[in-house]
C-alpha positions in Angstrom: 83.7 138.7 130.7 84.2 135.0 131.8 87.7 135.7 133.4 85.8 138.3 135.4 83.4 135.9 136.2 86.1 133.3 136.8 87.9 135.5 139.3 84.1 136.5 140.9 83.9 133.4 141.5 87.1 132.5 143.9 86.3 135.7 145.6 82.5 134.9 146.1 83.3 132.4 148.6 84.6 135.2 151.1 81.4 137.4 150.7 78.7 137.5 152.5 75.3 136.9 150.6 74.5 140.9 150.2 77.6 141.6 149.2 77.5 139.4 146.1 74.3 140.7 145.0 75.6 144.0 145.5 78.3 143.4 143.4 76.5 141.5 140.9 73.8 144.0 140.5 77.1 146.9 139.6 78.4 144.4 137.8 75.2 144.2 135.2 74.8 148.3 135.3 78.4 148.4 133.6 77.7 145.8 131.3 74.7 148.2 130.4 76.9 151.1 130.4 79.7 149.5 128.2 77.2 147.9 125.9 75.8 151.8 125.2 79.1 153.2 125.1 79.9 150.4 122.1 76.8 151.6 120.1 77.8 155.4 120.4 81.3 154.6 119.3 80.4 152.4 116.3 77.3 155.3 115.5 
């Protein structure tokens, strides 16, 4: 998760402000996702 942020963060500079938020707002409904999809697997 941090080299995903690392790399975020070198693109963030070409995005506009929506964009990011966009983005970042995807980016924490697949954390959601994952973190659910962890849980069934180990259930």
């Amino acid at each position: 998760m941090r080299k995903l942020a690392e790399q975020l963060k070198k693109i963030d500079i070409e995005l506009p402000k929506w964009t990011r938020e966009v983005l970042f707002e995807h980016l924490v409904e697949v954390c959601k996702d994952i973190k659910q999809h962890g849980e069934f697997k180990r259930a």
